[in-house]
C-alpha positions as CSV (number, residue, x, y, z in Angstrom):
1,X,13.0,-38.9,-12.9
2,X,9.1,-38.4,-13.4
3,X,8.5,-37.6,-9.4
4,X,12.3,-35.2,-9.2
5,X,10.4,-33.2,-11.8
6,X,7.3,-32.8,-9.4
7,X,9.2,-32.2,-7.0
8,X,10.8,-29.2,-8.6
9,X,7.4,-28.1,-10.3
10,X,5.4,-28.1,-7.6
11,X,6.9,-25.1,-5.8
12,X,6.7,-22.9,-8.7
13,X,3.0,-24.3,-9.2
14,X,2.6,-22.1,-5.6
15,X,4.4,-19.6,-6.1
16,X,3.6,-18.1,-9.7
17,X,-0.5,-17.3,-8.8
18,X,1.1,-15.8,-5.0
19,X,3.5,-13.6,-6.8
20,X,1.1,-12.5,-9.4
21,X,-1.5,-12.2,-7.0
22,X,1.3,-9.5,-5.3
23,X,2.6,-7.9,-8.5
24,X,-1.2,-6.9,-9.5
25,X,-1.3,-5.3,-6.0
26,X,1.2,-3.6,-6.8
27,X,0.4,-2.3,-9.8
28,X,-2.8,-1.4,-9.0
29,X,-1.5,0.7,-6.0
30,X,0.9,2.3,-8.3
31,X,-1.9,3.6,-11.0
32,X,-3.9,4.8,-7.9
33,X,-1.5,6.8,-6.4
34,X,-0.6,7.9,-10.4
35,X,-3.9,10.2,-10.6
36,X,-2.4,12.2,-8.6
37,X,1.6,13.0,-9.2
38,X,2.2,14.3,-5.9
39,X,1.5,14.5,-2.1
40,X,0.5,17.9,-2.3
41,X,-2.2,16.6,-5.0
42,X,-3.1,13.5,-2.6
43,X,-3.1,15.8,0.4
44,X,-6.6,17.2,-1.4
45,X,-8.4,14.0,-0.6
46,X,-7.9,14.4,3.0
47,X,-10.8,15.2,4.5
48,X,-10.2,15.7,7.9
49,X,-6.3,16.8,8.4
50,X,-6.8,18.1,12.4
51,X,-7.6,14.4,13.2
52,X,-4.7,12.8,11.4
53,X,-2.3,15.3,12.9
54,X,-3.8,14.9,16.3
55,X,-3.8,10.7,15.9
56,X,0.2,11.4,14.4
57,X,0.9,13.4,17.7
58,X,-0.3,11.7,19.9
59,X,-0.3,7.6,18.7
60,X,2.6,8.0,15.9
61,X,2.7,8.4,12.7
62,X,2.3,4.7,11.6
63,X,-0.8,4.6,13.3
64,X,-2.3,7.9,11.6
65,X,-0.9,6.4,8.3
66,X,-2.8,3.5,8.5
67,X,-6.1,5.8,9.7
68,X,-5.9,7.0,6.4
69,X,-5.2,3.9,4.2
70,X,-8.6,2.8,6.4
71,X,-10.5,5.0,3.9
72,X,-8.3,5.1,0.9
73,X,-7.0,1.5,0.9
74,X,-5.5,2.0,-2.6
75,X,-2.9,4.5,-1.7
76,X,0.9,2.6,-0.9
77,X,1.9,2.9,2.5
78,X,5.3,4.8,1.7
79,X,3.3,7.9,0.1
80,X,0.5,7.0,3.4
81,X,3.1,8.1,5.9
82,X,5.3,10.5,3.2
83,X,1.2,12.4,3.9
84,X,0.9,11.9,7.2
85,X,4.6,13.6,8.0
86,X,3.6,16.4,5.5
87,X,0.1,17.5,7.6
């Protein structure tokens, strides 16, 4: 009885801290994103919109995306690319 409830626990005993770990991600990705309220907002930040359109036309738009999360790692990939398709 004693090792079918280790058995059962120790999965959980993995799993918990990994989906915490993800949740706080999350969450922390959310609030970020939360200062500014919309894309036209977070399109402010963008420093240098000729080179993510010119990476987007030429490499794709996942790849200009992911330029930007380079230098704001914060921001969630959806709204990233939602950005990107907006330039």
């Amino acid at each position: 009885m004693d090792s079918l409830l280790v058995f059962l626990l120790c999965p959980v005993g993995f799993l918990v801290p990994f989906w915490g770990e993800s949740y706080l991600q999350r969450r922390r990705r959310k609030d970020w994103y939360g200062q500014f309220g919309s894309i036209d907002a977070l399109r402010s930040i963008v420093t240098d919109e000729a080179e993510l359109r010119r990476i987007r036309d030429e490499k794709g738009v996942l790849v200009a995306a992911r330029r930007f999360r380079r230098q704001f790692p914060r921001c969630p990939l959806p709204e990233a690319l939602k950005l990107v398709q907006s330039l």
